[in-house]
C-alpha positions as a Python dict, from the first residue, in 0.01 Angstrom:
ca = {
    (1, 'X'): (0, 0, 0),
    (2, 'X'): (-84, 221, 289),
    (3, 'X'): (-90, 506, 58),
    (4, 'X'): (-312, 413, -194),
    (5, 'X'): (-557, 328, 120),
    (6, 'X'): (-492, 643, 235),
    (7, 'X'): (-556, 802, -89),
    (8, 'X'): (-873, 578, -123),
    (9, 'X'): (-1048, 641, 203),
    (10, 'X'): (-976, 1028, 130),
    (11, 'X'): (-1123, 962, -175),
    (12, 'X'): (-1465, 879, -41),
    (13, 'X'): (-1759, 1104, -90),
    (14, 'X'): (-1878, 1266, 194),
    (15, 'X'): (-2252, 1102, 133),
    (16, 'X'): (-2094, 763, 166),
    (17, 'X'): (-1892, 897, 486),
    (18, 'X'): (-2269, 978, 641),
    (19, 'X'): (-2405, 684, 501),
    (20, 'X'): (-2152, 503, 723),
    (21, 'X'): (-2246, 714, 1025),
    (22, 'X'): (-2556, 618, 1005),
    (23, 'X'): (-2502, 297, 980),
    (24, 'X'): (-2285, 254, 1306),
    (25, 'X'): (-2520, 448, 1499),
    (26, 'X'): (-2803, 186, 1428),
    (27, 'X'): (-2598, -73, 1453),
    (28, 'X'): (-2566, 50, 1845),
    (29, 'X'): (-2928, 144, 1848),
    (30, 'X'): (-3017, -221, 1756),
    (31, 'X'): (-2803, -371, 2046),
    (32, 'X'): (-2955, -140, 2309),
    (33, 'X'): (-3285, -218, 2235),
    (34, 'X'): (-3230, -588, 2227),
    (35, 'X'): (-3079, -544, 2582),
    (36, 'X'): (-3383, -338, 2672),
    (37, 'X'): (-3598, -621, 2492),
    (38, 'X'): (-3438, -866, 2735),
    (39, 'X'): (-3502, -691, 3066),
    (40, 'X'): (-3884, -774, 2986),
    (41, 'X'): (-3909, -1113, 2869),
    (42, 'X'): (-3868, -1379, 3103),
    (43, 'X'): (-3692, -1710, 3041),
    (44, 'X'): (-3849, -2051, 3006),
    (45, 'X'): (-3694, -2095, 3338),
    (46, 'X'): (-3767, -1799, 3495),
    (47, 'X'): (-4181, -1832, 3347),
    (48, 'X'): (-4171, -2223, 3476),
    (49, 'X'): (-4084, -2111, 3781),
    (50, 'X'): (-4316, -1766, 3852),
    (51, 'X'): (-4565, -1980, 3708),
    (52, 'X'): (-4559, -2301, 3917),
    (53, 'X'): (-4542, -1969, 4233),
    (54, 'X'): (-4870, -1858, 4110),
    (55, 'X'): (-5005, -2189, 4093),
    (56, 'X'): (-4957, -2251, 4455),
    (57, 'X'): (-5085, -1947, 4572),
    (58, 'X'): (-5402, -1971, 4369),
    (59, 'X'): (-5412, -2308, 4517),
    (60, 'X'): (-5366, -2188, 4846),
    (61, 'X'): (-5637, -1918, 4782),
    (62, 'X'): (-5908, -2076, 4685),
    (63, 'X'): (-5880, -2322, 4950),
    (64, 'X'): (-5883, -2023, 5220),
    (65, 'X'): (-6207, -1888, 5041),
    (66, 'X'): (-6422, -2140, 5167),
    (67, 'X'): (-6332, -2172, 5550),
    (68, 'X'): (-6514, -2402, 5753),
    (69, 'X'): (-6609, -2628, 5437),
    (70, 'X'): (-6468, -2980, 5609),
    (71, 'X'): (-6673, -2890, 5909),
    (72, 'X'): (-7000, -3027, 5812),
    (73, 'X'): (-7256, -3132, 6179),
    (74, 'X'): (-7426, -3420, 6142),
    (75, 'X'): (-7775, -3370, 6237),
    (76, 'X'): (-8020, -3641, 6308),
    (77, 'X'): (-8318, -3631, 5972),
    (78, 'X'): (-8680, -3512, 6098),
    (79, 'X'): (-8926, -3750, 5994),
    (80, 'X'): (-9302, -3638, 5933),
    (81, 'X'): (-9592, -3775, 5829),
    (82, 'X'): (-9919, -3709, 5744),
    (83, 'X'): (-10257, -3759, 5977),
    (84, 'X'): (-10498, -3999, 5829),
    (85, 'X'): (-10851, -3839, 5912),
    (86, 'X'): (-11116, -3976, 5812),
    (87, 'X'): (-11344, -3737, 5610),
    (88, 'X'): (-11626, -3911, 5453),
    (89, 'X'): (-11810, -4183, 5385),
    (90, 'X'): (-11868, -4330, 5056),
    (91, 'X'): (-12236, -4415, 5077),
    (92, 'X'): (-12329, -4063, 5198),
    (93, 'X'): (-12131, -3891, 4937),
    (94, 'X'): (-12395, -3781, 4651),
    (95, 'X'): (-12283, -3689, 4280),
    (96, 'X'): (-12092, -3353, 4208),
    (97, 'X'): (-12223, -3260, 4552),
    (98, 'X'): (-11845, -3129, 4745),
    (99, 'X'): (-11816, -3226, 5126),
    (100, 'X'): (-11589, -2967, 5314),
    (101, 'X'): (-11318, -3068, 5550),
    (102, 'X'): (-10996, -2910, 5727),
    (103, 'X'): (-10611, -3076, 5644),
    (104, 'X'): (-10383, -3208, 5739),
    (105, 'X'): (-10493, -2950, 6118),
    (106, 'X'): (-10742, -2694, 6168),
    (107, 'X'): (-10520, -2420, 6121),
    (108, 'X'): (-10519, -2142, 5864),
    (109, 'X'): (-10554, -2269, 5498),
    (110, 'X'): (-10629, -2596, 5537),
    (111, 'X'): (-11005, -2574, 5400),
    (112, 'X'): (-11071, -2887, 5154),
    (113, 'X'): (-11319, -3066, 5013),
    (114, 'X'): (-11347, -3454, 4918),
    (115, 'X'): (-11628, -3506, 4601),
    (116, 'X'): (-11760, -3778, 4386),
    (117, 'X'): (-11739, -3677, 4059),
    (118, 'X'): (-11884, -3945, 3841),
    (119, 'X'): (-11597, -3951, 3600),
    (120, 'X'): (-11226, -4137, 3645),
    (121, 'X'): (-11000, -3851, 3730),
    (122, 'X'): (-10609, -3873, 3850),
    (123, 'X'): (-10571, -3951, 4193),
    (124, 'X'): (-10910, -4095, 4245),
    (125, 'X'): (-11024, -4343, 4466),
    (126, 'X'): (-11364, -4578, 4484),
    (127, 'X'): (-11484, -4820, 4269),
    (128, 'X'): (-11507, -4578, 3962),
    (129, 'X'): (-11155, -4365, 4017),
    (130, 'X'): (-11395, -4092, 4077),
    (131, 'X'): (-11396, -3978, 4444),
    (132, 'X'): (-11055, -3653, 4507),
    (133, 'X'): (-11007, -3453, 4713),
    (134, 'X'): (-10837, -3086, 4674),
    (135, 'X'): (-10760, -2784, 4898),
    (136, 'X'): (-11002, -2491, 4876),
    (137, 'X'): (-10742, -2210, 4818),
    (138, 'X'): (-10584, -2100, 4494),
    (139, 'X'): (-10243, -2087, 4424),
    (140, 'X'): (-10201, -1770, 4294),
    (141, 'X'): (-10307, -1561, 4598),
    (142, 'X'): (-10521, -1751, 4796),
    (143, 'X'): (-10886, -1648, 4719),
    (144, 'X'): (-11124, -1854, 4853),
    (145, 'X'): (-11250, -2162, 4592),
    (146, 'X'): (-11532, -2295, 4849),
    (147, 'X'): (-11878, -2308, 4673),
    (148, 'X'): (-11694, -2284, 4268),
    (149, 'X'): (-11733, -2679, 4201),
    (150, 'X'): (-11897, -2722, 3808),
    (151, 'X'): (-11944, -2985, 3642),
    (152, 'X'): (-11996, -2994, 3267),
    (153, 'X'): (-12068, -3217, 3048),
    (154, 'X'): (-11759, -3441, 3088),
    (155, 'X'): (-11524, -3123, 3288),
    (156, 'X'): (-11471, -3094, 3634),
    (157, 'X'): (-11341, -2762, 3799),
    (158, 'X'): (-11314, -2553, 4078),
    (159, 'X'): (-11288, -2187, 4018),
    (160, 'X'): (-11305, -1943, 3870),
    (161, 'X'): (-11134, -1762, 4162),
    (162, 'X'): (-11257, -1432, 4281),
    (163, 'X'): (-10962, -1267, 4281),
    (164, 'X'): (-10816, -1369, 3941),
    (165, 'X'): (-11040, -1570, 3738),
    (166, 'X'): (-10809, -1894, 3804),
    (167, 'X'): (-10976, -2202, 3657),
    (168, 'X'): (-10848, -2580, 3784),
    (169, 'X'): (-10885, -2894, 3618),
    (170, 'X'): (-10995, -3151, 3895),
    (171, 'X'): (-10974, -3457, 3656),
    (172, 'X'): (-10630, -3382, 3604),
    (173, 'X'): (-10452, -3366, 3939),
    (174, 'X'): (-10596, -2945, 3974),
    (175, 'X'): (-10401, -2860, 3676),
    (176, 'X'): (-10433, -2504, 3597),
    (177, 'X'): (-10684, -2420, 3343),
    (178, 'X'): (-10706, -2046, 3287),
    (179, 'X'): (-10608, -1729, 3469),
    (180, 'X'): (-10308, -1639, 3668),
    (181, 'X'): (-10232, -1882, 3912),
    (182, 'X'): (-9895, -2105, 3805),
    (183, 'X'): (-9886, -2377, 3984),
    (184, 'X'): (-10145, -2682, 4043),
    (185, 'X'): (-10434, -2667, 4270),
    (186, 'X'): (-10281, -2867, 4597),
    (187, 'X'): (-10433, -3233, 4599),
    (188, 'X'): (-10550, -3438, 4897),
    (189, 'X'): (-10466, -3829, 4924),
    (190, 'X'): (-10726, -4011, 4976),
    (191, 'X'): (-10776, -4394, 5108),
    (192, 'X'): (-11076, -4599, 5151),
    (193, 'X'): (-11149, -4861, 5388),
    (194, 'X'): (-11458, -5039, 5366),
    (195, 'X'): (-11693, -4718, 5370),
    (196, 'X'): (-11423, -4489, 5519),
    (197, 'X'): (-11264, -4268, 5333),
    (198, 'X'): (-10926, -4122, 5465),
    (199, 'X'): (-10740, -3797, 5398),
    (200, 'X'): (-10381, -3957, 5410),
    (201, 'X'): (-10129, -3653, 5229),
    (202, 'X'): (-10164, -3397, 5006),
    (203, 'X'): (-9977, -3336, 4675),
    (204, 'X'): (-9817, -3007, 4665),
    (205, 'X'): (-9799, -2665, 4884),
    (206, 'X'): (-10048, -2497, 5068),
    (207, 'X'): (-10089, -2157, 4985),
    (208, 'X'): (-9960, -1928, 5241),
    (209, 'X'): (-9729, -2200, 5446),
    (210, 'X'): (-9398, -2288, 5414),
    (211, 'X'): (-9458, -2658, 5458),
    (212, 'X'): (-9798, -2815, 5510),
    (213, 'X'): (-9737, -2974, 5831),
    (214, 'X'): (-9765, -2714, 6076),
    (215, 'X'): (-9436, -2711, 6325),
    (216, 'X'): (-9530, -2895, 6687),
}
């Protein structure tokens, strides 16, 4: 028996011998690389373990970020409020005809004007919602409004500013109208008592202040 093996591995052609060759030397090829392959990938135990790591450093991180954070000062609330000033008086006001005033102080921007318009309008007071009041400066920039009161037909305004052309709607809270101010004309709150009537708040910013009372 051994010499018929003999005789048929001699027998072999020398393409099958390389064939072999070949064969065994990928057959090694494929085991290194799988080693190689497993140096890189991490186990399920090995991941559930850098991962959970990670975790509590992130953690640990993002808590450090924002030092100070459970430190908050508690700090007594400042409480303002508005003069009432009495501005007019009902009996003297005449029709479309603007009476000037200064508020909520006499200091820059403040210029205003209380009116009887004739026709109900947001905000008004009197026995026909007709009587506002509104600041005289425009939103946009501040140009003067003083002397710009119109009324037709059923509109009221004030404008058009001489700076930009801004137009307000007084019937409707000193909407804007036309040109390029963004933001409402600043309203004044009025009250009346009896034949007093009261400047009590305004609705929205002053132009050029931060806030409209003026710090004491």
């Amino acid at each position: 028996m051994s010499f018929f093996k003999r005789n048929s591995l001699s027998a072999k052609k020398p393409s099958d011998l390389q064939a072999a060759t070949k064969e065994r030397e990928r057959s090694v090829e494929t085991k290194e690389s799988a080693a190689e392959h497993g140096k890189c990938m991490l186990s399920r135990r090995n991941f559930l373990m850098y991962s959970g790591s990670a975790a509590a450093t992130a953690s640990v991180i993002s808590i450090n970020l924002f030092p100070g954070t459970a430190q908050a000062q508690t700090l007594p609330a400042r409480v303002v409020t508005y003069p009432r000033k009495l501005v007019a008086k009902l009996s003297q006001l005449q029709a479309n005809v603007p009476v000037d005033f200064n508020y909520p102080d006499d200091g820059r921007n403040t210029s205003c004007m209380v009116v009887k318009m004739g026709v109900q309008a947001g905000g008004g007071v009197g026995p026909q919602r007709d009587v506002v009041g509104y600041s005289y400066m425009c939103t946009h920039q501040g140009g003067p409004l003083n002397g710009s009161y119109l009324a037709t037909d059923e509109h009221r305004t004030l404008g058009q500013c001489p700076f930009h052309l801004s137009l307000f709607d007084l019937r409707r809270h000193g909407i804007i109208v036309s040109g390029q101010a963004y933001e409402s004309l600043p309203q004044v709150l009025l009250e009346i008592d009896g034949d007093d009537i009261y400047a009590v708040g305004i609705l929205g910013l002053l132009f050029g202040r931060n806030e409209n009372l003026a710090q004491g």
